[in-house]
N, C-alpha and C positions, 0 to 999 in steps of 0.2 A: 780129225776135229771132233769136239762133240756131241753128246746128243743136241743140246740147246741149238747149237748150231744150225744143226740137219733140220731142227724144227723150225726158223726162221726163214733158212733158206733153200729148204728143199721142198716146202709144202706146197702140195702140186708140182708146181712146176714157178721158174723164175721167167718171167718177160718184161721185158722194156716198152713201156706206156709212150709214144709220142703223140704230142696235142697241144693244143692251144689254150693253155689252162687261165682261168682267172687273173692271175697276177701278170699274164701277158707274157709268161718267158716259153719258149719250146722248151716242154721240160722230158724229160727221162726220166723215170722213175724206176726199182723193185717194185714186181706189182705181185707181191707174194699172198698166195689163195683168193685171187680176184677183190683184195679188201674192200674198194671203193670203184663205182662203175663209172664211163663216161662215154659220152654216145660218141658215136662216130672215131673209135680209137683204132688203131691198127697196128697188130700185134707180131714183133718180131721175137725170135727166138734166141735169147740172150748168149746161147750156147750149144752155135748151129753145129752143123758135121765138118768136117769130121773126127769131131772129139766128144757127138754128141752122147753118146753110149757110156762114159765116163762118167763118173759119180761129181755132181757140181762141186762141190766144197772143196773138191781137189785142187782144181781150176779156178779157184779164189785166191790169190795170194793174201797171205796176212802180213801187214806192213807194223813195224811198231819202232821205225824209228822217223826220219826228217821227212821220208817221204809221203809223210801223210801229209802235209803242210806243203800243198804244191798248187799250180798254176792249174786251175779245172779247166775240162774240153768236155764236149757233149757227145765225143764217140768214144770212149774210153770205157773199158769195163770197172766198176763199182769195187772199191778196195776195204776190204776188211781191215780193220785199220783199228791195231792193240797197245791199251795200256795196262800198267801193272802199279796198281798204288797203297801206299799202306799209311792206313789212318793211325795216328796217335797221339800220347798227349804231349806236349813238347813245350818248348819255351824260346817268346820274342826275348833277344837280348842274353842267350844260355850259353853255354859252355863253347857249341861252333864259332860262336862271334869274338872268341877269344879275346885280343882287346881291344875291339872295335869302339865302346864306349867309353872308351879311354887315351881315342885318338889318333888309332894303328888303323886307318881308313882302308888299307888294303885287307885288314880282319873284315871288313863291314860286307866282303863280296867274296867270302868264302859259300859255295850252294849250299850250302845248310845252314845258314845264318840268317833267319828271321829279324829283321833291324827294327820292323815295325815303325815305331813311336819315337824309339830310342830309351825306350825303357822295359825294364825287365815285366814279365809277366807271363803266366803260364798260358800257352793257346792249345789248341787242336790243329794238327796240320796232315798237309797231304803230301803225302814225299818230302815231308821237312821245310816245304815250300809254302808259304804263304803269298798274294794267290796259290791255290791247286797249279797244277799242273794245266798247259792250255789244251785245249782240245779244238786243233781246226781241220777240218776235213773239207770232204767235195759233197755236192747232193747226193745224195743216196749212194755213200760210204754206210759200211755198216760198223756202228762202232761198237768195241766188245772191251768194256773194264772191268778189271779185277779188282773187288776192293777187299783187301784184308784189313778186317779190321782189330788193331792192336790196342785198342783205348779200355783199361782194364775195368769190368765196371760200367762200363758203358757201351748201349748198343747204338747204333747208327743207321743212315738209309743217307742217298743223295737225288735231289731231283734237276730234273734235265727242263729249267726254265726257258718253256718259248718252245720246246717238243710235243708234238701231238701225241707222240705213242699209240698210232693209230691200228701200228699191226700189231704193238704189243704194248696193251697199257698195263700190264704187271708190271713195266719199268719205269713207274713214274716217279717212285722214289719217294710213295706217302705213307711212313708207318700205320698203320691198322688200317689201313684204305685201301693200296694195291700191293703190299708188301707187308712181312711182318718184317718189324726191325730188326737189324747184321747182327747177333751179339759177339760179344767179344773174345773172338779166336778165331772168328767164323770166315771167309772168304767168299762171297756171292758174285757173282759175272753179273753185271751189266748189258745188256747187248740190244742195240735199236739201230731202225733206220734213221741214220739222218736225212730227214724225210723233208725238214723247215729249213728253207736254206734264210740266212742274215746273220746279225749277233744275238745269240742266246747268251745262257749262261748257265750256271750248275751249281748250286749249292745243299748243303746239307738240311730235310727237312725231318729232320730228329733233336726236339730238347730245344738246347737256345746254342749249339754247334755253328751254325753259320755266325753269329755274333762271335764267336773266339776264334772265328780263321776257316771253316769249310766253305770255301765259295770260288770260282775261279770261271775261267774267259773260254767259252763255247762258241764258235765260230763255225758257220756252215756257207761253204764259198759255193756259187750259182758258175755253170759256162758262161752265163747270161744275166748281165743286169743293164737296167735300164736306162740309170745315169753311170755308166760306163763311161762315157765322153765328158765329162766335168773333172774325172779328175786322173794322175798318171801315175799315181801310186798306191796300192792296198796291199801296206807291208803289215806281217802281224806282231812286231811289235808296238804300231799304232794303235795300242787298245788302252783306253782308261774306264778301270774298276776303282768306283770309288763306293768306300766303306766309311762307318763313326766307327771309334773304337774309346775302349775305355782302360783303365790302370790296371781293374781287377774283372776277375772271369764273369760272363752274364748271369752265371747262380749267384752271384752274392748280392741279386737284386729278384731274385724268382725266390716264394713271393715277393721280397726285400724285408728293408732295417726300419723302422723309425726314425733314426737319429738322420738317413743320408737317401735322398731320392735318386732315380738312375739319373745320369745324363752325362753325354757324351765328353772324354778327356781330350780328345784326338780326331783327324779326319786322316785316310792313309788312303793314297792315290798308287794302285798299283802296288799296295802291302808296304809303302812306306812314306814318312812322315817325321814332323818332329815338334814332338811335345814343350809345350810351353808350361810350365811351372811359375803359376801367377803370386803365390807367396815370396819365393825365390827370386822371382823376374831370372828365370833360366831358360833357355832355348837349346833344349838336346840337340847337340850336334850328330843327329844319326843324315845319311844320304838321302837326297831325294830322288825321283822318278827323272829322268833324260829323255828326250825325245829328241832324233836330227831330222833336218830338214832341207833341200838344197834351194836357193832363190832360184824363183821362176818356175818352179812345180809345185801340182796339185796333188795334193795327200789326205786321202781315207781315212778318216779316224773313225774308231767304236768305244762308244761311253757307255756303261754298263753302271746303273743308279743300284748299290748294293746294301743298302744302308740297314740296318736294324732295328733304329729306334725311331722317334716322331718325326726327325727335321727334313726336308727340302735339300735339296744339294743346287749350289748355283754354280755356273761355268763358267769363265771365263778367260779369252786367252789376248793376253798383250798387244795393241793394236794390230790385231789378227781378226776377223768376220770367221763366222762359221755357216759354210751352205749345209742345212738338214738336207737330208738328200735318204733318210729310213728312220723307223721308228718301229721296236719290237719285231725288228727281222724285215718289215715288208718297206719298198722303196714306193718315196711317195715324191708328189712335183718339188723341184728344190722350192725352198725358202732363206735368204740370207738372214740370220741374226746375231746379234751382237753377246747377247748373252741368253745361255740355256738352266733353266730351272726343274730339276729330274724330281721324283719320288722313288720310292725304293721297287723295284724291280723293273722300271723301266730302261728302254735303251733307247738311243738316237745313235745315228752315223750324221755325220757329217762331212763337208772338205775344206780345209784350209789350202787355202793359196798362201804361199811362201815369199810373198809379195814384199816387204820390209827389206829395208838394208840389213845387209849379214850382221849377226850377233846374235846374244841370249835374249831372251823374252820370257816372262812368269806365266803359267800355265794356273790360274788361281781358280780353288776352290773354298768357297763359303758356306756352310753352315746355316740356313734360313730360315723363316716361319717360325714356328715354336722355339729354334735354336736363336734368335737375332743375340739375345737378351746376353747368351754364352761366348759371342764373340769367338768364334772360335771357326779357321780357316788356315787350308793349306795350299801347297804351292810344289808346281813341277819347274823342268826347266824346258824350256823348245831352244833349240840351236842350229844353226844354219851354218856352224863352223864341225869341219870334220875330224874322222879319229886322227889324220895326221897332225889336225892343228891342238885338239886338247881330247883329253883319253875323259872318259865316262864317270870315274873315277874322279876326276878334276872336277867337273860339270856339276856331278852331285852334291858336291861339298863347294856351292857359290861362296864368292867371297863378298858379293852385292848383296845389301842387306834387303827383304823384300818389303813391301809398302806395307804400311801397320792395317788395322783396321780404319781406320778413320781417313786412310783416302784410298778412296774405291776407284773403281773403274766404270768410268760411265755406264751404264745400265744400254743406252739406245733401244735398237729392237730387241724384243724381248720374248722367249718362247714360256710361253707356262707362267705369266705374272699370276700373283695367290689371287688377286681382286682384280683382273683382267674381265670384260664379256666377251663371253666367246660368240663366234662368229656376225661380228661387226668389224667389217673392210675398213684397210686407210688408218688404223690407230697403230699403235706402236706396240701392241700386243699380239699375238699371236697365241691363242690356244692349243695343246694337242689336236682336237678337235676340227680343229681351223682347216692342219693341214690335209692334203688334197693327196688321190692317189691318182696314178697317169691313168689317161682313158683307156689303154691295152689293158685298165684291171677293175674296172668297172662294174662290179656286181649288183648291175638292177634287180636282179631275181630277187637279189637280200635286202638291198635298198630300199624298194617299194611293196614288199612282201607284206601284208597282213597276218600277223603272230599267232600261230597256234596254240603257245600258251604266252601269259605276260603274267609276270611276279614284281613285287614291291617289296623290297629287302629294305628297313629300314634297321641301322647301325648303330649303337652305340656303347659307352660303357655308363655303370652304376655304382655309386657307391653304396659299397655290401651293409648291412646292419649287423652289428660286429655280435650282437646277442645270439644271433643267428648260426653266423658263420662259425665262432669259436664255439660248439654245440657241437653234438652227437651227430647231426643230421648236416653240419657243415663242411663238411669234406669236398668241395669242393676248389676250383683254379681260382686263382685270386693274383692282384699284385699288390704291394702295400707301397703307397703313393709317399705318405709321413705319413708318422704318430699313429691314428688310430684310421686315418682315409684309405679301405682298400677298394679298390676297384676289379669290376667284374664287364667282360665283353659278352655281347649280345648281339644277335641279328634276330627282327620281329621277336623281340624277348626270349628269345633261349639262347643259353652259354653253351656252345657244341662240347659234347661228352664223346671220344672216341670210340667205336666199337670194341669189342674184346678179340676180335678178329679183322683180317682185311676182308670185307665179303666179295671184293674180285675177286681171289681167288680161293676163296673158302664159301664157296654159296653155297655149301649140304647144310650149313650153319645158323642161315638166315631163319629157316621157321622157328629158331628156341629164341630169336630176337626181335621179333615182328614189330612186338609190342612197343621196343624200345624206340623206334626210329618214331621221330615229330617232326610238328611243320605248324605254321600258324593254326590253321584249321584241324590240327590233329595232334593234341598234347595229352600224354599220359593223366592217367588219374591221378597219380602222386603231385600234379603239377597245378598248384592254386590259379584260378585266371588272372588274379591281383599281382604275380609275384612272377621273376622271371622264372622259367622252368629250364633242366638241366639233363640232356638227353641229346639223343642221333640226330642233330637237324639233317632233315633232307627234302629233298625237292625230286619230283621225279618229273621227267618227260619223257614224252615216246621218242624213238629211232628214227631222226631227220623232221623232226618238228621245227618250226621258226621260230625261236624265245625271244622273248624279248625280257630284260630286266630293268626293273628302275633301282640303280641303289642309293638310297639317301641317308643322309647326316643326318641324324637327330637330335643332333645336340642343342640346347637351349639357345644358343647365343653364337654369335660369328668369333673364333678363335683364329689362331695362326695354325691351323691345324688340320690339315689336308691326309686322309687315307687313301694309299694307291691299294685296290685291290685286285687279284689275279686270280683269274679263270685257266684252269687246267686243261687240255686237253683238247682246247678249242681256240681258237680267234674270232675276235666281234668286230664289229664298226659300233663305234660311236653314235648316235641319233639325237641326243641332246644333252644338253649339261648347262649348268648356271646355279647362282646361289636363288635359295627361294624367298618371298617377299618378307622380309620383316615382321610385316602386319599379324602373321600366324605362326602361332605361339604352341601348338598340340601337335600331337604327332597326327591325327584324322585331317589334320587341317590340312597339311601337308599333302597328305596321301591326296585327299580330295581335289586339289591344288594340281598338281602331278595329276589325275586323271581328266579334271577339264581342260586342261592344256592340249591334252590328246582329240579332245573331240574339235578342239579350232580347226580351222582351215591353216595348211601351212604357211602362207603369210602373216596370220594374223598370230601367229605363237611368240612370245616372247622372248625364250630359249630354246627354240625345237632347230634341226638342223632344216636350213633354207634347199625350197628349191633346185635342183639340178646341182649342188653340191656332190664331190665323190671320196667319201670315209678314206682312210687306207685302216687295213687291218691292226688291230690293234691284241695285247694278250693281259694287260695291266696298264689301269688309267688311276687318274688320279679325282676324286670327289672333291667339290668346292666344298667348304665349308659351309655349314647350315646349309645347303646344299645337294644337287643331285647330279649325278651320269645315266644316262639310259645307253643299253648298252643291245646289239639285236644278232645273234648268230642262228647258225646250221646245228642242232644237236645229232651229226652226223655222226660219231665217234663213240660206238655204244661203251659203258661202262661207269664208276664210278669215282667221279673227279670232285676232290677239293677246288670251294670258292671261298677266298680270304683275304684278310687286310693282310699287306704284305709288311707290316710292323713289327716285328719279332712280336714285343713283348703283348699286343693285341692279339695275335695269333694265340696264344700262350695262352690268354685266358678267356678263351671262349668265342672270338670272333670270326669263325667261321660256317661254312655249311654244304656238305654234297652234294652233288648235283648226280642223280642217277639219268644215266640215259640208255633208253629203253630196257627190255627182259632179259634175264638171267641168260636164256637159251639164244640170245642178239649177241652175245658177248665173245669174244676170244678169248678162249679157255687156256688158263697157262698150261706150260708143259707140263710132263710129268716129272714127278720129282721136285715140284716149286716146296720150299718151305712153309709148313707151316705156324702155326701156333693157338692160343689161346688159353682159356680158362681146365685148370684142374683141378676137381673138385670129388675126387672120390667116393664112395659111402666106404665106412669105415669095413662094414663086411666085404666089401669087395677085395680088402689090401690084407687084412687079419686069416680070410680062410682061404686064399692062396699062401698064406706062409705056416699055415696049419696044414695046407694039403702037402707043402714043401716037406716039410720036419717029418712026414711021418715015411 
């Protein structure tokens, strides 16, 4: 095997962690170079005699085909567990699909035949596959991928959404953060503990790549879950990845056109869907998503919110109830609801009971919020009839035409209503927030903890002053809305500017950049106090501080228009959220608003979390409009994590900011031999009297 290898899992020594952890499971873990400590642990030796004298790595088998994807036990030794993928740039509706779009339905399930939409369009794909390839393992499997990347012209990076990376955060997969990006020809290993057991997920955070197809289904299976008894099956291909999609590639709106603003053509459940063509009045006859089911069993499902652009995803499944039963990996007390409302990087699990008399049922997805206006929704099928009664193939291609837009399906209970208050018992709404986690996972330490540090991250975007922008001095990210409206993202006034380096793993780097890194209290001289400034946001905190953050909306006015944002590298709880009053109109007002709130007592708070309430962990929530979340973790994971709206195109231009936690010499230093990169900038004597010392 290896170096990388030998460096994950041989440093020190490997032992198996059992305890009583937080989340209430007896867990097993790698506990490679004592990463994180816990009292009272007892430590057995993963790889006793008499093989002990034998080199580990040996004694690991590496699995890379079905049996990664197996039934977990808690005495079983930790499998290395290999994929081999190659990224390129490809095409929904090409050449594999032969003539699928032309009615030869058994063309449409050829494995390299991207159907998407049902219309042609150049993507980025991973093994030809859109979704990616799945990735499901056990706890503390170690997973090792190869990504060669074949996309000409373009460099890449993937990140492993809902991973802590806690033994190794050089795999987080943030170009100029913890990685420089793959370039093209390059091959980079992957390799982490799957350390967070629930539904993750994995997408590409290089460019606007996840928008044209890098994204797919991360799965980490626990010996141990909670509500294990609610339901009788957790099959993997019970998983719904829902994505927007559009006709033409996401560059042809970075920055964009004048004449044509972005927004969504398609919604593709599982990489496939079917385009409606509103001039035409045509409905692409491409396959949709299958799902069986047998009456009288309870079934696992994993919804994974993958979306790109502004809108809300709503769920809904044919008189069918859905018990939430996890959210972003961690199981929380069930809750029954009728319908589920996501933002883009979240996930929920839930269980359908199989309850209905045998037949088909529409598995519908909508479009909402910002999107209402677009009409625009897709549809799976759930079936309770088996392959001997009708083939996958049949199922995909209904001959039942499904319900237009204009008769919906009742709403009932409702998770994540946009204009919902959260935490008010007995209404028909239901907040993330709301939900509850079991008492085996109860984190009063964090709960009731007084914050070592608290930040007030207020968000928004601006429209640029075009005098400005098209100037000498305007080289900056932008998107162009129409015509002449381009907008610019912000967190407390600055448009994050990436480093020229990842300083995890290039920190010899950091003193020629000191200067550059800002933060409210600390902006470059180049940067007017009037105007927003454009440089390293960052944030730092010491090693296992209590944070707490408030992130708020600043936008003028109540919109249909909710940002989920995602914290890297950590998990939070929730502590409050609600839109803020009307009456205050300035951003100070707000802020000041948000900080009296804190000094109430907890009954008397308006939107603060109640009483004896218990969070479940969360890794991306979604912000009320005009609006705030306060959000309060552990910065126990020293390193340098991306915090961001999980919007593509907000990302894109400016709406993030790092989060440093704790010092350089706190950090896990990549291996040797990690890639690197940066600026080069020669003086010209340096390049001239070496080819003078050549010549002669």
């Amino acid at each position: 095997m290896s170096q990388m290898i030998r460096f994950i899992i041989l440093t020190v020594f490997v032992t198996i962690i059992s305890k009583n952890t937080a989340d209430g499971f007896i867990t097993f873990s790698l506990n490679l170079n004592k990463l994180w400590s816990h009292k009272k642990t007892s430590k057995i030796d993963l790889f006793k005699a008499p093989q002990a004298s034998k080199p580990i790595p040996q004694r690991l088998k590496t699995y890379d085909g079905p049996e990664r994807d197996r039934v977990c036990n808690a005495t079983e030794t930790p499998r290395v567990c290999y994929f081999s993928w190659i990224a390129e740039n490809y095409a929904a509706m090409g050449s594999a699909c032969k003539d699928c779009r032309w009615g030869n339905h058994t063309d449409c399930f050829h494995p390299q035949c991207i159907t998407a939409d049902g219309m042609e369009r150049p993507v980025v794909s991973l093994n030809r596959q859109m979704p990616g390839p799945p990735v499901i393992v056990c706890r503390n499997d170690i997973i090792m991928i190869d990504l060669l990347n074949h996309m000409e012209g373009s460099s890449t990076a993937l990140h492993w959404h809902g991973m802590h990376q806690m033994q190794t955060p050089w795999m987080d997969g943030v170009p100029m953060v913890t990685q420089c990006p793959i370039p093209a020809g390059n091959t980079f290993r992957y390799m982490f503990n799957a350390s967070e057991h629930g539904t993750q997920f994995y997408h590409s955070h290089a460019g606007h790549q996840k928008a044209n197809g890098h994204f797919g289904l991360l799965v980490v299976r626990h010996p141990v879950d909670l509500n294990a008894n609610l339901y009788d099956y957790d099959l993997s291909e019970h998983h719904i990845i829902i994505a927007d999609w559009t006709l033409d590639m996401a560059e042809k709106f970075v920055p964009g056109l004048q004449s044509h603003t972005i927004q969504m053509d398609s919604i593709l459940i599982n990489g496939r869907g079917r385009h409606f063509d509103e001039q035409e009045q045509e409905l692409q006859q491409s396959p949709l998503t299958v799902y069986r089911v047998q009456q009288g069993k309870r079934y696992r499902f994993r919804m994974i919110s993958s979306g790109s652009q502004f809108c809300p995803f709503q769920l809904q499944i044919e008189s069918h109830r859905m018990q939430i039963i996890s959210t972003d990996g961690g199981a929380v007390q069930p809750v029954t609801v009728d319908t589920v409302i996501s933002t883009s990087g979240e996930r929920y699990d839930f269980v359908l009971h199989a309850d209905q008399k045998p037949g088909d049922y529409w598995v519908r997805v909508r479009a909402v919020g910002f999107c209402n206006i677009q009409r625009k929704e897709e549809f799976a099928i759930l079936s309770y009839r088996s392959q001997s009664e009708i083939s996958d193939e049949e199922l995909a291609f209904p001959q039942q035409v499904p319900p237009s837009w204009d008769e919906p399906f009742p709403d009932g209970m409702m998770l994540n209503h946009p204009n919902s208050t959260c935490y008010q018992p007995g209404d028909q709404f239901v907040c993330a927030s709301d939900l509850e986690a079991h008492e085996a996972q109860r984190d009063d330490a964090l709960i009731n903890a007084v914050p070592d540090k608290k930040f007030y991250v207020a968000f928004n975007t601006f429209t640029a002053d075009t005098s400005l922008l098209f100037s000498d001095d305007g080289y900056v990210r932008y998107m162009t809305v129409a015509l002449t409206l381009n907008n610019i993202g912000i967190t407390n006034n600055i448009s994050m500017v990436y480093p020229p380096f990842p300083p995890l793993t290039q920190p010899d780097l950091l003193p020629t950049m000191e200067d550059a890194f800002c933060n409210i209290s600390h902006r470059p001289a180049h940067c007017p106090m009037d105007r927003a400034c454009f440089c390293v946001h960052r944030l730092k905190v010491d090693l296992n501080d209590i944070v707490e953050m408030s992130l708020i909306d600043d936008a003028e006015v109540i919109r249909e228009l909710y940002h989920p944002f995602h914290l890297h590298g950590h998990r939070f709880i929730v502590t409050g959220m609600g839109q803020l009053p009307g009456r205050i109109k300035h951003s100070s007002e707000k802020l000041r608003w948000i900080k009296d709130e804190e000094l109430k007592p907890v009954a008397e708070r308006t939107r603060g979390m109640p009483d004896g309430h218990n969070p479940p962990y969360k890794d991306t929530v979604s912000i009320p409009s005009r609006g705030y979340t306060k959000i309060r973790f552990r910065a126990d994971n020293p390193g340098f994590w991306l915090v961001h709206c999980h919007f593509e195109w907000h990302l894109g231009i400016g709406m993030s900011f790092i989060l440093q936690v704790g010092e350089i010499d706190q950090m896990v230093k990549a291996p040797a031999g990690f890639p690197t990169c940066g600026h080069y900038k020669p003086e010209v004597e340096s390049i001239f009297s070496l080819r003078a010392a050549n010549t002669d």
